[in-house]
C-alpha positions in Angstrom: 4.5 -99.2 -84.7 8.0 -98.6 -83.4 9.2 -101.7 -83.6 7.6 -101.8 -87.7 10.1 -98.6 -88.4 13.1 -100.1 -86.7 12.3 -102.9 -88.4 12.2 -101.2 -92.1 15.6 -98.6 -91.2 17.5 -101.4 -89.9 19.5 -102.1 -93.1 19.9 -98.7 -93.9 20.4 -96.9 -90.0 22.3 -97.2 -87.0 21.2 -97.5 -83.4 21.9 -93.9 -82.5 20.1 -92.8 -85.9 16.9 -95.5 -84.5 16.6 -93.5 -81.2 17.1 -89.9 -83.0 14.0 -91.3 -85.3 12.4 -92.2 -81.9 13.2 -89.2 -80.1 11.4 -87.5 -83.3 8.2 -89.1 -84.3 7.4 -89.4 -80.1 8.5 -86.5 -78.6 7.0 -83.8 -80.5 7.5 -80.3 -80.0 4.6 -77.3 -78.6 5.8 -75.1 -80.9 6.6 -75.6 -84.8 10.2 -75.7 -85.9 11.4 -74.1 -89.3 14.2 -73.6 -91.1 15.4 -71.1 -94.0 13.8 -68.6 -96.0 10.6 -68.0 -98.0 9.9 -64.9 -100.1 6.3 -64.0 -101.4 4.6 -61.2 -103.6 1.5 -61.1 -104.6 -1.8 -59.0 -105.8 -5.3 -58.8 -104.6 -8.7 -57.4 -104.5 -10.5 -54.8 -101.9 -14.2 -55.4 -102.5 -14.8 -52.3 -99.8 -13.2 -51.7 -96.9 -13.8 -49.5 -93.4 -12.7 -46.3 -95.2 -15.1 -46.7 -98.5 -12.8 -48.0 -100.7 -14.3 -50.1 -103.2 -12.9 -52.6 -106.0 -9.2 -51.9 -105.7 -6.1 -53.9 -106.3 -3.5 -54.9 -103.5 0.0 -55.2 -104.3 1.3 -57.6 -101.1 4.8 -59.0 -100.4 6.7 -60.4 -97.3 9.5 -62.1 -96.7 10.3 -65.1 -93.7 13.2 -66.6 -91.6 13.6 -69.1 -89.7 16.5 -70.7 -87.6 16.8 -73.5 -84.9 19.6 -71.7 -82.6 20.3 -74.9 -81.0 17.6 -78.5 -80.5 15.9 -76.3 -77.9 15.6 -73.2 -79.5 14.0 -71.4 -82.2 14.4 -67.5 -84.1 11.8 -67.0 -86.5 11.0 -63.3 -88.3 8.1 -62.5 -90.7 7.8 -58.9 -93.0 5.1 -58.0 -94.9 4.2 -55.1 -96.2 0.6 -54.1 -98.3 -0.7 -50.9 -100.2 -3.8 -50.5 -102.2 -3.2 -49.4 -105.3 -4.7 -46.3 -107.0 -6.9 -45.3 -103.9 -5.4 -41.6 -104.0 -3.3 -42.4 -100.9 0.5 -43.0 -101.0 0.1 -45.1 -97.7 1.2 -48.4 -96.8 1.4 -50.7 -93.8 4.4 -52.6 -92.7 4.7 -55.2 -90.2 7.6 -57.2 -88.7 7.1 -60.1 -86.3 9.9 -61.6 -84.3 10.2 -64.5 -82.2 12.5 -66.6 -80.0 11.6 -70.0 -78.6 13.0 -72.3 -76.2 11.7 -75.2 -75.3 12.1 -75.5 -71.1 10.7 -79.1 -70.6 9.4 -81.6 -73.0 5.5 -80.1 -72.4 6.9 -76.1 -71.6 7.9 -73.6 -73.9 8.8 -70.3 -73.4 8.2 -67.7 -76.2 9.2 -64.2 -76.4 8.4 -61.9 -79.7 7.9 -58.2 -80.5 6.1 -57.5 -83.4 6.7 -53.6 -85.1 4.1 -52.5 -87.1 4.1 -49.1 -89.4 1.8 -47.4 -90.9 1.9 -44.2 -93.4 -1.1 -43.0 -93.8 -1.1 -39.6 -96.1 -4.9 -39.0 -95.7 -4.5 -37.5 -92.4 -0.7 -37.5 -92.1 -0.6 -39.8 -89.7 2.6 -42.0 -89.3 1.4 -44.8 -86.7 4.1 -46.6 -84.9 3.0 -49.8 -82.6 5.7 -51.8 -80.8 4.2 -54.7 -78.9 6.2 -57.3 -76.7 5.0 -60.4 -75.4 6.5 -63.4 -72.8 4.5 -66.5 -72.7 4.6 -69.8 -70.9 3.0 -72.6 -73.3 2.3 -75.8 -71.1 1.0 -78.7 -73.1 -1.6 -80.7 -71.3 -2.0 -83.1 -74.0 -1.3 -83.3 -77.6 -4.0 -81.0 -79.1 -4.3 -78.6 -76.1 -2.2 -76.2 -74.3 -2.5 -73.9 -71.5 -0.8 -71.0 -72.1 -0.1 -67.2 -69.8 1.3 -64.3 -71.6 2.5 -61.3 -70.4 2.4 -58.2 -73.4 3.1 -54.4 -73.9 2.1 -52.4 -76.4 3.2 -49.3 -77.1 1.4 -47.0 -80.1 2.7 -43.5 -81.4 1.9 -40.9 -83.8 -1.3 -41.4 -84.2 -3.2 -38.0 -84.3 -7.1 -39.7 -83.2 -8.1 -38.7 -80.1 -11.2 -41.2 -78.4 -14.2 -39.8 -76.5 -16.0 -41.6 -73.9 -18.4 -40.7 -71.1 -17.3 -41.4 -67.3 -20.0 -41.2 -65.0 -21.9 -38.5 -66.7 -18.1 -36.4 -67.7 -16.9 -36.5 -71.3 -13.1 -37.5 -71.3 -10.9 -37.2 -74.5 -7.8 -38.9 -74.9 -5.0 -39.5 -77.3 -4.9 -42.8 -78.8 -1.0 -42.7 -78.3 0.5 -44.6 -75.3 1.2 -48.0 -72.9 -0.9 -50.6 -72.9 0.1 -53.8 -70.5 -1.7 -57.1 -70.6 -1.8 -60.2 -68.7 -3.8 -63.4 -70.7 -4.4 -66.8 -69.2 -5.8 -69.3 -71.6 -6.7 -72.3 -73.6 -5.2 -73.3 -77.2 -6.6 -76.2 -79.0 -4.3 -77.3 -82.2 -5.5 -79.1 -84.9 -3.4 -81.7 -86.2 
């Protein structure tokens, strides 16, 4: 089928231009490669939520970049922010995700991001801040499935909720504030 594409850009391409085609169409990429921006605003609808909010509009809106640093590397940042209208709370959640990825080998990637995520709540007066940072290693066995090992930190604050739970017969309470650390090894399957 190579040969049928060379054969149909060969009045209009040159050699270098054939193998840049090649180099495209055969040697895809793990991860997806964007460029520019793309703004978005939109409403919507709460049927009910976990809180006992029921039919209630939300006002959405988020905004996307994207830019290839160099043939091996990618930036991409997504905003988005939400409130439901007219529940009797001024509150709203904002979240920002960041990513860089470079691509090591033809079948390894290596992706680093840190997503911030805010949330005013004026019910309890709770301002929640969560930072999270991830590394991962993406290996791509073949061209639907990856193997992937991510290393990730989150870190939440200023959230006033404290959690109970029972430790060999002793009740502990905690704040829900603090450090989590991760380490996932798995399995991605992408449908193409």
């Amino acid at each position: 089928w190579i040969t049928d594409i060379l054969a149909t850009l060969q009045t209009n391409i040159s050699t270098a231009g054939t193998l840049k085609a090649r180099d495209v169409l055969v040697d895809e990429r793990i991860s997806q490669r964007r460029y520019g921006w793309k703004v978005r605003a939109g409403l919507g609808y709460v049927g009910t939520n976990f809180d006992g909010l029921k039919d209630k509009p939300l006002l959405t809106a988020g905004a996307e970049y994207h830019q290839p640093l160099s043939n091996l590397t990618q930036f991409s940042n997504e905003a988005t922010v939400n409130a439901i209208i007219n529940d009797g709370d001024n509150g709203y959640n904002f979240n920002n995700a960041m990513s860089l990825t470079h691509e090591v080998d033809d079948r390894l990637d290596w992706e680093n991001s840190w997503n911030l995520g805010y949330t005013k709540n004026t019910d309890n007066g709770d301002d929640v801040v969560t930072n999270s940072v991830a590394s991962s290693l993406i290996y791509e066995v073949n061209n639907t499935l990856d193997l992937t090992t991510t290393l990730a930190a989150q870190n939440i604050d200023g959230s006033s909720r404290t959690i109970t739970e029972t430790d060999n017969g002793n009740t502990v309470s905690y704040a829900e504030d603090g450090t989590d650390t991760s380490l996932v090894v798995g399995v991605r399957y992408r449908f193409k």
